[in-house]
LOSE-958714 format. One record per atom (N, C-alpha, C, O): residue number from 1; atom name; x, z, y. Coordinates in Angstrom, 2 decimals, padded with zeros to 5 digits. Each point is the difference from the previous one (the first is absolute). Last residue first. Example, Ala and Ser with C-alpha at 12.3 -4.5 7.8 and 13.67 -1.06 7.14 Angstrom:
# residues 2
NODE;nr;atom;u;w;v
NODE;2;N;012.85;007.08;-002.25
NODE;2;CA;000.82;000.06;001.19
NODE;2;C;-000.77;000.73;001.09
NODE;2;O;000.51;000.17;001.11
NODE;1;N;-000.22;-000.24;-006.83
NODE;1;CA;-000.89;000.00;001.19
NODE;1;C;000.90;000.00;001.20
NODE;1;O;001.04;000.66;-000.02
This chain:
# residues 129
NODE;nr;atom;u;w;v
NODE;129;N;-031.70;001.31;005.03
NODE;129;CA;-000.89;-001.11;-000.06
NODE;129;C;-001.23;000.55;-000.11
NODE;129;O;-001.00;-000.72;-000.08
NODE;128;N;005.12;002.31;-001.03
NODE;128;CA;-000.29;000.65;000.94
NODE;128;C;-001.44;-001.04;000.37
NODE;128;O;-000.81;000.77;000.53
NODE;127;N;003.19;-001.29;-004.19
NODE;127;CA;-000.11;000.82;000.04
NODE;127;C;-000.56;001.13;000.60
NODE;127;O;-000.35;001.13;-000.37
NODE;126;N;001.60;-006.25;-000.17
NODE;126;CA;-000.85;000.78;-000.76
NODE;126;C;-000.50;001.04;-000.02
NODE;126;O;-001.10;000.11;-000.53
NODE;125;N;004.89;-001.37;002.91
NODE;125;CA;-001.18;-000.74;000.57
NODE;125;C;-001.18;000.88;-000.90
NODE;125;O;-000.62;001.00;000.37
NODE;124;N;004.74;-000.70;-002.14
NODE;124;CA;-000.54;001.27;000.49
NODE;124;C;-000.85;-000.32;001.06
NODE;124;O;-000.51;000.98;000.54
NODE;123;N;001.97;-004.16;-003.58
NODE;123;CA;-000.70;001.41;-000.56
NODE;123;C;-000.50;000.99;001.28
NODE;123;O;-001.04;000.64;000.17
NODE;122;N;003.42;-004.65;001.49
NODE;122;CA;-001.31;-000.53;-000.35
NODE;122;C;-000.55;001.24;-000.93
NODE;122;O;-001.18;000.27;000.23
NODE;121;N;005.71;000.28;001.37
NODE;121;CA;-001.28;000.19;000.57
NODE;121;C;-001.23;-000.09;-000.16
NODE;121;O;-000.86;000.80;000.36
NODE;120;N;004.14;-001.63;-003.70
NODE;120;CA;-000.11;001.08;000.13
NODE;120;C;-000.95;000.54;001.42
NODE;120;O;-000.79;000.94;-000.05
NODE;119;N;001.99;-005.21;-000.78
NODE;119;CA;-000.64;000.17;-001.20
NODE;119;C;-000.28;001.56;000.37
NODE;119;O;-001.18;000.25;000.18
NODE;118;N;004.24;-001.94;002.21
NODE;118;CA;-001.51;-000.56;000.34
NODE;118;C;-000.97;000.62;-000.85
NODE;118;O;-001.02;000.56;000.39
NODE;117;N;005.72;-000.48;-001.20
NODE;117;CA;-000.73;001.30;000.76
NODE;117;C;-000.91;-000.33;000.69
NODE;117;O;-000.37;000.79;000.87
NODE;116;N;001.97;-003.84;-004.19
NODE;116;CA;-000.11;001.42;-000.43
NODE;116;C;-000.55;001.19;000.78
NODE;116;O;-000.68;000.97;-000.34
NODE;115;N;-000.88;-005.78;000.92
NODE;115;CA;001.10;000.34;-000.25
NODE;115;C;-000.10;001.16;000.02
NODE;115;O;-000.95;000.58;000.52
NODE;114;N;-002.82;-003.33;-002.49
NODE;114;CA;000.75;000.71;001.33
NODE;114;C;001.08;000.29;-000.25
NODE;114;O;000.34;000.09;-001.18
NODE;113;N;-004.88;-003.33;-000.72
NODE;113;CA;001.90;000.39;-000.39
NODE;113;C;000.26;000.41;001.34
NODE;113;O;-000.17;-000.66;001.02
NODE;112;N;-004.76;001.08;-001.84
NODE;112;CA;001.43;-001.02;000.76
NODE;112;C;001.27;000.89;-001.01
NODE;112;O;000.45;001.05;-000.46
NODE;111;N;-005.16;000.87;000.46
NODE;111;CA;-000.22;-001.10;-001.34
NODE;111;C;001.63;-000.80;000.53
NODE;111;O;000.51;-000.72;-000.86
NODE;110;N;-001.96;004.02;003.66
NODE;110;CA;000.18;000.66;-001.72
NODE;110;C;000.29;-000.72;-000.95
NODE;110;O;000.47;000.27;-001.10
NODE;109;N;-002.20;-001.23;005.77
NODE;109;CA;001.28;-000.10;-000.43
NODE;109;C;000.83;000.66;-001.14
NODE;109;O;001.20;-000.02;-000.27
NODE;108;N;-006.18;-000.16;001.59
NODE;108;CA;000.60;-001.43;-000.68
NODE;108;C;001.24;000.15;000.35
NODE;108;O;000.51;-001.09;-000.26
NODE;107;N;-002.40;004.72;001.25
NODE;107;CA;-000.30;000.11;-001.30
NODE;107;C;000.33;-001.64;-000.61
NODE;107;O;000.18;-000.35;-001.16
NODE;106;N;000.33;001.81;005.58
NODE;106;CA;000.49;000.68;-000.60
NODE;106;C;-000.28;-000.02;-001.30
NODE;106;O;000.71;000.78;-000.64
NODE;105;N;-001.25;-004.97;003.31
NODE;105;CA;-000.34;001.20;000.25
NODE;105;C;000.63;000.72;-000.65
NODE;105;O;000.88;-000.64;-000.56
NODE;104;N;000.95;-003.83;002.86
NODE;104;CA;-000.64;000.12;-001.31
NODE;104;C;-000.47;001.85;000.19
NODE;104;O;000.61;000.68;000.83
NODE;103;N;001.73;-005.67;001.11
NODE;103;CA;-000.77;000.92;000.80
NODE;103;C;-000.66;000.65;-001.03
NODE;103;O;-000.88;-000.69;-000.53
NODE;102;N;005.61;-002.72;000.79
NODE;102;CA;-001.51;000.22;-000.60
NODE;102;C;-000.33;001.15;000.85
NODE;102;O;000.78;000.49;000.81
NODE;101;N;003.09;-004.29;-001.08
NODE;101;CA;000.03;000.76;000.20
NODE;101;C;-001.77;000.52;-000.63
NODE;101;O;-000.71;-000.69;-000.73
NODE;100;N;006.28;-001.75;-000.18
NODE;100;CA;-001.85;-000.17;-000.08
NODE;100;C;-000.31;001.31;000.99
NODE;100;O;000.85;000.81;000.35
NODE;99;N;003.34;-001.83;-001.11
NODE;99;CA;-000.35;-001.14;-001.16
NODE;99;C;-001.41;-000.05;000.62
NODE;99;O;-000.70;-001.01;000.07
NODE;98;N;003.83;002.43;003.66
NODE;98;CA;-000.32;000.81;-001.08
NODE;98;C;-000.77;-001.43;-000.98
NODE;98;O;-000.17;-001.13;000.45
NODE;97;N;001.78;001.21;004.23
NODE;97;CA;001.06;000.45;-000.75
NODE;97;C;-000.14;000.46;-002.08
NODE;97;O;000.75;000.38;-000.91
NODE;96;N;-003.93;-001.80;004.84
NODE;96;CA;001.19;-000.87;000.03
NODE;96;C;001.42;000.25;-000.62
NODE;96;O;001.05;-000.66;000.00
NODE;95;N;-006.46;000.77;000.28
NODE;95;CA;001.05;000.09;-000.84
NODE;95;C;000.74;-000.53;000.49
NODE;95;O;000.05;-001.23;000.03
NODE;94;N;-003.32;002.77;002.83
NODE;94;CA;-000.24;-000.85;-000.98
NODE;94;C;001.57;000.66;-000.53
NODE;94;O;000.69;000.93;000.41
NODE;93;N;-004.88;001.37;002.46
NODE;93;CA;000.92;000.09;-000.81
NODE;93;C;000.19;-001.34;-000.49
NODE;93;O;-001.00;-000.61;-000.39
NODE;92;N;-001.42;001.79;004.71
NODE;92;CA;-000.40;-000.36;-001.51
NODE;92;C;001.13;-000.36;-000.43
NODE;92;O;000.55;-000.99;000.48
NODE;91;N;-001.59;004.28;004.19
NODE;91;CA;000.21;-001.46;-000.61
NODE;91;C;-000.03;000.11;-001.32
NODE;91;O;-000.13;001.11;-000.52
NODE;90;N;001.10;003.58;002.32
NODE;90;CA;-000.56;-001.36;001.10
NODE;90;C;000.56;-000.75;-000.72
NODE;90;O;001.14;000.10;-000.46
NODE;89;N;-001.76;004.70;-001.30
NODE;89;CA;001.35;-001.21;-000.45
NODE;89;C;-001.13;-000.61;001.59
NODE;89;O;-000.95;000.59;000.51
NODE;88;N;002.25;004.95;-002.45
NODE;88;CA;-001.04;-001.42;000.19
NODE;88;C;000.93;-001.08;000.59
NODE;88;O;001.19;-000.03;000.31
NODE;87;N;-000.13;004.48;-004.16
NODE;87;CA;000.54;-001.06;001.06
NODE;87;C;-001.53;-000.55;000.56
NODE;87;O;-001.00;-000.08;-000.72
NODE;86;N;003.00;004.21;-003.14
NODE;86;CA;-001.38;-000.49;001.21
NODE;86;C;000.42;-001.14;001.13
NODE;86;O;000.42;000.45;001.07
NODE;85;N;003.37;001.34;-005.27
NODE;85;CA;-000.85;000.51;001.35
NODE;85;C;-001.06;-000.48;000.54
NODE;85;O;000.43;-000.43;001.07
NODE;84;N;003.69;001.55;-005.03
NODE;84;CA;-001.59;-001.07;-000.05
NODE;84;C;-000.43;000.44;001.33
NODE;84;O;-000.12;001.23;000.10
NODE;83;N;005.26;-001.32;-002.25
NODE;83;CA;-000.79;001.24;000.50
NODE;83;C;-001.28;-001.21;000.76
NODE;83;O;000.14;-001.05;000.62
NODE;82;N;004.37;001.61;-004.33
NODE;82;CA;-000.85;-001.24;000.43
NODE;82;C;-001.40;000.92;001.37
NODE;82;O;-000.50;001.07;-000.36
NODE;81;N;005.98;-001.01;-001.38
NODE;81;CA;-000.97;000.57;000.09
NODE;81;C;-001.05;-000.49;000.69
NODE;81;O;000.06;-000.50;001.12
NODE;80;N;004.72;-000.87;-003.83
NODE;80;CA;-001.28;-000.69;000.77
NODE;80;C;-001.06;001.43;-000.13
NODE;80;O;-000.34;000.46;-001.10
NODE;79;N;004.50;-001.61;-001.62
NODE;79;CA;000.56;000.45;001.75
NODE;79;C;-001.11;000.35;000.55
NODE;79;O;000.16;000.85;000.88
NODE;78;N;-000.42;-001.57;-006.45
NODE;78;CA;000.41;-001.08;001.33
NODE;78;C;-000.05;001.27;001.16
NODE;78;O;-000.55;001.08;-000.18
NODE;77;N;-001.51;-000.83;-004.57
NODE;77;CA;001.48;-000.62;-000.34
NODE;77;C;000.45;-000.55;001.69
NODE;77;O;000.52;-001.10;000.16
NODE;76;N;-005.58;002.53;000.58
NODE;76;CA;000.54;000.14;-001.65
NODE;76;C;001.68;-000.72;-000.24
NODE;76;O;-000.05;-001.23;000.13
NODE;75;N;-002.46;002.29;004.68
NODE;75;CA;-000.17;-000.99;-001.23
NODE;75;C;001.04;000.06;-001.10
NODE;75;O;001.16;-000.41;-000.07
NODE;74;N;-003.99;004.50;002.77
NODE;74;CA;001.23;-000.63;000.06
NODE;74;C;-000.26;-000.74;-000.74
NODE;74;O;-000.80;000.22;-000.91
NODE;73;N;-002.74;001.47;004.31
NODE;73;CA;000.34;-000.23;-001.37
NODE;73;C;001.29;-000.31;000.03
NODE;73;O;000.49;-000.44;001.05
NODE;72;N;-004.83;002.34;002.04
NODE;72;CA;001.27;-000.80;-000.05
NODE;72;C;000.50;000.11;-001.30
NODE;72;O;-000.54;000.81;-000.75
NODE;71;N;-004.34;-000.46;003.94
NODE;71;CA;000.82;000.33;-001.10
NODE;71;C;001.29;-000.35;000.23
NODE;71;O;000.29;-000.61;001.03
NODE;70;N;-002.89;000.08;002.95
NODE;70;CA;-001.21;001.00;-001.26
NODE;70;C;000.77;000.69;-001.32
NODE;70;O;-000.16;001.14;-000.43
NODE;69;N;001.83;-002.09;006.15
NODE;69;CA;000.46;-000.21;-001.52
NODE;69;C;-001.07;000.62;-000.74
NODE;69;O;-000.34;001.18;000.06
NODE;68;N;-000.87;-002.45;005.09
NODE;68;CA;000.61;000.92;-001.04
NODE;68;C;000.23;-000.30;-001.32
NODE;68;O;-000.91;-000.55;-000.62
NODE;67;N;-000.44;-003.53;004.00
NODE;67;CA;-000.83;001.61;000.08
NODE;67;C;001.67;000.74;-001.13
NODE;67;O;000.96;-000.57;-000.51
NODE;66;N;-001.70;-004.22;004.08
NODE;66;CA;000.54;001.07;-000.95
NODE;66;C;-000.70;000.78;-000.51
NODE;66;O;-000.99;000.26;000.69
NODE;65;N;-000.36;-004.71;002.01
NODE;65;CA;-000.26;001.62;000.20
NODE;65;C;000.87;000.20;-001.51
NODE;65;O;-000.31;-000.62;-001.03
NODE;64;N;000.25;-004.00;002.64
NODE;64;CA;-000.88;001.00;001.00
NODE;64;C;000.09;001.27;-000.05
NODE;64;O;-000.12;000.69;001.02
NODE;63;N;003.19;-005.67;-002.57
NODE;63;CA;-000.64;001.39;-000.49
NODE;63;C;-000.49;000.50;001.38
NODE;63;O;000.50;-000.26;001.10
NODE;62;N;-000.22;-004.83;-002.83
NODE;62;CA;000.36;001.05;001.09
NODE;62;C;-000.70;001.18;-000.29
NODE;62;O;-001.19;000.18;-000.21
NODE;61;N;003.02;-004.73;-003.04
NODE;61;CA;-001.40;000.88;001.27
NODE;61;C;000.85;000.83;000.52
NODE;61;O;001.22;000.14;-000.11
NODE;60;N;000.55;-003.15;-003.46
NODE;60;CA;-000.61;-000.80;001.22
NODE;60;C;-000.97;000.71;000.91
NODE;60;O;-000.84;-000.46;000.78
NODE;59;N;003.47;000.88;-005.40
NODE;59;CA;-001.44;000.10;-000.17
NODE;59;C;-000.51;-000.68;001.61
NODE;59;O;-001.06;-000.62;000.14
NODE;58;N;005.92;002.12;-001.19
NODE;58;CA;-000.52;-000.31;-001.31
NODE;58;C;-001.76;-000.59;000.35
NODE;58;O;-000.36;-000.60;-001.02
NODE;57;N;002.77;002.03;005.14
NODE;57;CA;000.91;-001.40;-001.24
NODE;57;C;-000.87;000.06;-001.20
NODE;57;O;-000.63;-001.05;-000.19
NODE;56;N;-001.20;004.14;002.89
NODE;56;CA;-000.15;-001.32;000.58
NODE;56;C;001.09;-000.57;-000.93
NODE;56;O;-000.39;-000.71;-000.93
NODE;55;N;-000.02;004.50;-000.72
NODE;55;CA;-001.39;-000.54;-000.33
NODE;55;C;000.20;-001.30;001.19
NODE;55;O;-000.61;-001.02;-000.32
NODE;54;N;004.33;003.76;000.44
NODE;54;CA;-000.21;-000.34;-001.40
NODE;54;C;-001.09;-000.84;-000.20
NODE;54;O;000.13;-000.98;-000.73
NODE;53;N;001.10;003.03;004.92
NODE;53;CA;000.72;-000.46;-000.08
NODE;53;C;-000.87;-001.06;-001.55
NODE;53;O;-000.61;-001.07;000.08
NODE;52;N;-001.53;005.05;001.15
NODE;52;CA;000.16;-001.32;000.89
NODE;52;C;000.78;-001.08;-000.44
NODE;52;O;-000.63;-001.00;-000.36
NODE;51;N;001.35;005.08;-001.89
NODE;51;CA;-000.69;-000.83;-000.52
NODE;51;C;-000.67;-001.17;001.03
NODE;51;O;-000.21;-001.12;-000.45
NODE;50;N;003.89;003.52;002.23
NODE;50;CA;000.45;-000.28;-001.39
NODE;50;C;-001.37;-001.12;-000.42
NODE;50;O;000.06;-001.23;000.05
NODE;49;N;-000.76;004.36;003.32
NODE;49;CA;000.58;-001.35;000.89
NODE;49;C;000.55;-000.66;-001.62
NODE;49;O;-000.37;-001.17;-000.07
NODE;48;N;-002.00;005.34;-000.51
NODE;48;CA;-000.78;-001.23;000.62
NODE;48;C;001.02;-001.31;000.53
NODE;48;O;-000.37;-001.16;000.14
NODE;47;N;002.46;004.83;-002.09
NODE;47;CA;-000.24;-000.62;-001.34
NODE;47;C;-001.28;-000.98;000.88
NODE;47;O;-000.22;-001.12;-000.45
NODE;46;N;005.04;002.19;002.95
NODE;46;CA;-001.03;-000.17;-000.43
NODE;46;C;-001.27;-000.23;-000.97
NODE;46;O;-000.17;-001.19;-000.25
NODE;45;N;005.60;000.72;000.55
NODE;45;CA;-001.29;-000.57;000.48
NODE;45;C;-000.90;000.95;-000.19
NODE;45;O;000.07;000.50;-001.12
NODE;44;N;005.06;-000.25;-000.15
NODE;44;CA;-000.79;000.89;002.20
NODE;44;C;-001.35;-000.69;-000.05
NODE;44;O;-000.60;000.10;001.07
NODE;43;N;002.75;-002.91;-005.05
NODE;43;CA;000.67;001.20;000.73
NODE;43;C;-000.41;000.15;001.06
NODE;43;O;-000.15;-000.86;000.87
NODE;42;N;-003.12;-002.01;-003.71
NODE;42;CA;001.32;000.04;000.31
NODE;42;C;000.36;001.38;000.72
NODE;42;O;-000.82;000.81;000.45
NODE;41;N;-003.37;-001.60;-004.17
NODE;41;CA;000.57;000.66;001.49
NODE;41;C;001.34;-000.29;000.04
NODE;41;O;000.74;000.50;-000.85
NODE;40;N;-003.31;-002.95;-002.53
NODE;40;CA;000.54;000.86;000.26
NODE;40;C;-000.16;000.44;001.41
NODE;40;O;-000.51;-000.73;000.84
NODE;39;N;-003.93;-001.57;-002.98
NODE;39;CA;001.41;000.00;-000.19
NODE;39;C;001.06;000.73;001.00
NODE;39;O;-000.45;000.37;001.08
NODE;38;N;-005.03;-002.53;-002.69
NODE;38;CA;001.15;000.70;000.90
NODE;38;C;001.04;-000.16;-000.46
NODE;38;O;000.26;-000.93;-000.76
NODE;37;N;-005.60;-000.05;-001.26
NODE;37;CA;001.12;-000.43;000.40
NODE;37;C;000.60;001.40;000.94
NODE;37;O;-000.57;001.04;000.34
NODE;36;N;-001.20;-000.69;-005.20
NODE;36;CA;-000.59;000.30;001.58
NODE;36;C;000.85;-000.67;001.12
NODE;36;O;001.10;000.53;000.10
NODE;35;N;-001.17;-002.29;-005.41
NODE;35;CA;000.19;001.07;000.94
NODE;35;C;-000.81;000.13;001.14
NODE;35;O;-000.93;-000.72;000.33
NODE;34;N;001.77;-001.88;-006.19
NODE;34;CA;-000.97;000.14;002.05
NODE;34;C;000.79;001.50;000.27
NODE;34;O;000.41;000.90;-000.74
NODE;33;N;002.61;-004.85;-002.44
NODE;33;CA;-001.40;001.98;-000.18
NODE;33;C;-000.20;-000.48;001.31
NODE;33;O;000.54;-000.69;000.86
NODE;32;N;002.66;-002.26;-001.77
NODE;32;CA;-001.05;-000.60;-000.69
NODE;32;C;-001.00;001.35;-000.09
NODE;32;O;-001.06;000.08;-000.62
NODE;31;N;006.04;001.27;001.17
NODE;31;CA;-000.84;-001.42;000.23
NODE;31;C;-001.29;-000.22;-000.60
NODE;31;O;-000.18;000.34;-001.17
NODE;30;N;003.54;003.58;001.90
NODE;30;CA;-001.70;000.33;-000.42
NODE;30;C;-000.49;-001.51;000.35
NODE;30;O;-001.11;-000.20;000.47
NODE;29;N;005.49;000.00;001.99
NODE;29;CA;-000.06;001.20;-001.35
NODE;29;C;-001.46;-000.15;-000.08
NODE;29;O;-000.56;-000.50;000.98
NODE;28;N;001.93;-004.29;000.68
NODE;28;CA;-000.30;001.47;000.19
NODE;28;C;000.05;000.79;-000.75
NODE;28;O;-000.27;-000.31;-001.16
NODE;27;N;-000.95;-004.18;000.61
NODE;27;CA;001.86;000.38;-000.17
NODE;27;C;000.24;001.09;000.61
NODE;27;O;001.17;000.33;-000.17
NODE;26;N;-005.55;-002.03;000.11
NODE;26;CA;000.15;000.11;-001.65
NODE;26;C;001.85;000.26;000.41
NODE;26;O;000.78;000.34;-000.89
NODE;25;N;-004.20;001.02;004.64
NODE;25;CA;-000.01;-001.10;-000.46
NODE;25;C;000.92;000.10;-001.45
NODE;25;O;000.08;001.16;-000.41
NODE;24;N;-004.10;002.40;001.64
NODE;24;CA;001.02;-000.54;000.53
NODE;24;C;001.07;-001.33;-001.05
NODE;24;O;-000.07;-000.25;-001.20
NODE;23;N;-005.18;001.55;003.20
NODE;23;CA;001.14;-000.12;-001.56
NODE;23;C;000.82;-000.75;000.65
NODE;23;O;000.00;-001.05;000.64
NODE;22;N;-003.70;004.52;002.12
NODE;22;CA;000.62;-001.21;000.05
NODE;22;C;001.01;000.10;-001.56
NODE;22;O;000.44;001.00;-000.57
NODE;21;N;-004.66;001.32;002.99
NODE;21;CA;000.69;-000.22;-000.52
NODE;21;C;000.74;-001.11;-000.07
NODE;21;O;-000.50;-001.09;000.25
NODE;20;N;-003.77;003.77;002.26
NODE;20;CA;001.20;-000.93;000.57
NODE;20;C;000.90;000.32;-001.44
NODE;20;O;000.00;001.22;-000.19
NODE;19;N;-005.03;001.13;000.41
NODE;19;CA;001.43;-000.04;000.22
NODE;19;C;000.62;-001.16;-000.22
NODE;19;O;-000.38;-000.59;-001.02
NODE;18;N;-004.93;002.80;001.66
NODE;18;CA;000.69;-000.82;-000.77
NODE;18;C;001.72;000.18;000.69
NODE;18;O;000.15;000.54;001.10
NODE;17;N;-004.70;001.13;000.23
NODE;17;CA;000.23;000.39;-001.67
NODE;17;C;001.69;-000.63;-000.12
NODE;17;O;000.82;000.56;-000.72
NODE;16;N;-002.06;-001.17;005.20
NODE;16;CA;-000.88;000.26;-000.14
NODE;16;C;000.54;000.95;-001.35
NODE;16;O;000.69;001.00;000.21
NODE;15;N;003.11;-003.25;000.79
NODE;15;CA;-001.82;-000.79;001.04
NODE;15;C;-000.81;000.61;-001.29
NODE;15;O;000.02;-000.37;-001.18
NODE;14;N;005.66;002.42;002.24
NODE;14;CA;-001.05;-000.54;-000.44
NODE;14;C;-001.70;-000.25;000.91
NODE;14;O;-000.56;000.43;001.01
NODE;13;N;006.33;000.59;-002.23
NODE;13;CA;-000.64;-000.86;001.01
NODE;13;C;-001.16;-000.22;-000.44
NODE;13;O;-000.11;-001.04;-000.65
NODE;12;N;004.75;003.58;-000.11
NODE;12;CA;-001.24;000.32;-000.55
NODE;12;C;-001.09;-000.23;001.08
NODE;12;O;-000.36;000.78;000.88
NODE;11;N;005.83;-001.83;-001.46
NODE;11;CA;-001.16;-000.44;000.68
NODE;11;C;-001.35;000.31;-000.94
NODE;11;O;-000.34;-000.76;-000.90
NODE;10;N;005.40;002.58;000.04
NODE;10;CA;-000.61;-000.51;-000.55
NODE;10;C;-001.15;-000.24;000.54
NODE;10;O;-000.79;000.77;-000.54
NODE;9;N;006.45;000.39;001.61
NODE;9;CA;-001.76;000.10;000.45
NODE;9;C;-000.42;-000.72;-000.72
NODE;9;O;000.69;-000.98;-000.29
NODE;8;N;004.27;002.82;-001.01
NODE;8;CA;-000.87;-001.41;000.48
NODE;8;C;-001.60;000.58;000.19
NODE;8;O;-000.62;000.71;-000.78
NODE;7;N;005.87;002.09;000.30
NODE;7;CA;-001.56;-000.16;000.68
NODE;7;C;-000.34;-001.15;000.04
NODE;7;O;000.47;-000.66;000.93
NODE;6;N;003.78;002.54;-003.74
NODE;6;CA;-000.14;-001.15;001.03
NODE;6;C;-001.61;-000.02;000.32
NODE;6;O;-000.62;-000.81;-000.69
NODE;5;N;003.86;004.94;-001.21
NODE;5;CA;-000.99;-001.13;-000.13
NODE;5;C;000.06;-000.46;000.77
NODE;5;O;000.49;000.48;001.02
NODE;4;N;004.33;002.11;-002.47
NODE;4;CA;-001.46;-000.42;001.04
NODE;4;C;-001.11;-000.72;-001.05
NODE;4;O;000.21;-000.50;-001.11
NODE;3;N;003.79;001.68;-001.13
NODE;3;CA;000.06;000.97;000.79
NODE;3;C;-001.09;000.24;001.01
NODE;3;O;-000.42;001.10;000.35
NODE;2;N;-000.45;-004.00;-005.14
NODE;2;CA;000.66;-000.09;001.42
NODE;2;C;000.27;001.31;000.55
NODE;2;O;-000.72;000.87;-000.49
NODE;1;N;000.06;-001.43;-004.87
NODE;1;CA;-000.85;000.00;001.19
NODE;1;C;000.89;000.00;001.24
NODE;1;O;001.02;000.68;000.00
């Protein structure tokens, strides 16, 4: 295990029931699993100016509102602490970084290949739900 984790934000972006996933692309660690989009925090960032950053390159919007960390997770064999937060977005997501993307509820992401610590939100979605 590393001396550090490396913080990546995980965009918990949702319409109405439903949630923002994205599969990530196939030469990636967890290729080809859905996630939440985001990604790391560079050094001195910010975890709002970080996932800003992440969702306009990957997806093409503009974040509105942050909220507080719900969960966090470490990813299994890796550096990576994954931490899920409440995002709002301006504009319609496309793919620009990702294989695909989808809009799915808590009980239809049960059925996605997730990546490990997706997977592990999506339970505890379950939970509090």
């Amino acid at each position: 295990m590393p001396d550090h984790l490396i913080r990546v934000i995980a965009a918990v972006v949702r319409d109405g029931d439903r949630f923002l996933v994205c599969r990530r692309p196939a030469h990636k660690r967890h290729g080809g699993l859905w996630e939440f989009p985001g990604g790391k925090c560079k050094d001195g960032e910010s975890d709002q100016h970080a996932i800003t950053r992440e969702l306009a390159e990957e997806l093409g919007v503009q974040v509105t509102a942050v909220g507080d960390a719900l969960f966090s997770a470490s990813d299994p064999n890796s550096p990576y602490l994954i931490v899920f937060m409440p995002v709002e977005i301006h504009g319609h997501p496309v793919c620009l970084e990702h294989a695909a993307i989808a809009w799915a509820s808590t009980p239809e992401l049960a059925a996605y290949a997730l990546a490990p610590s997706d997977d592990r939100f999506v339970s505890f979605l379950g939970h509090v739900e």
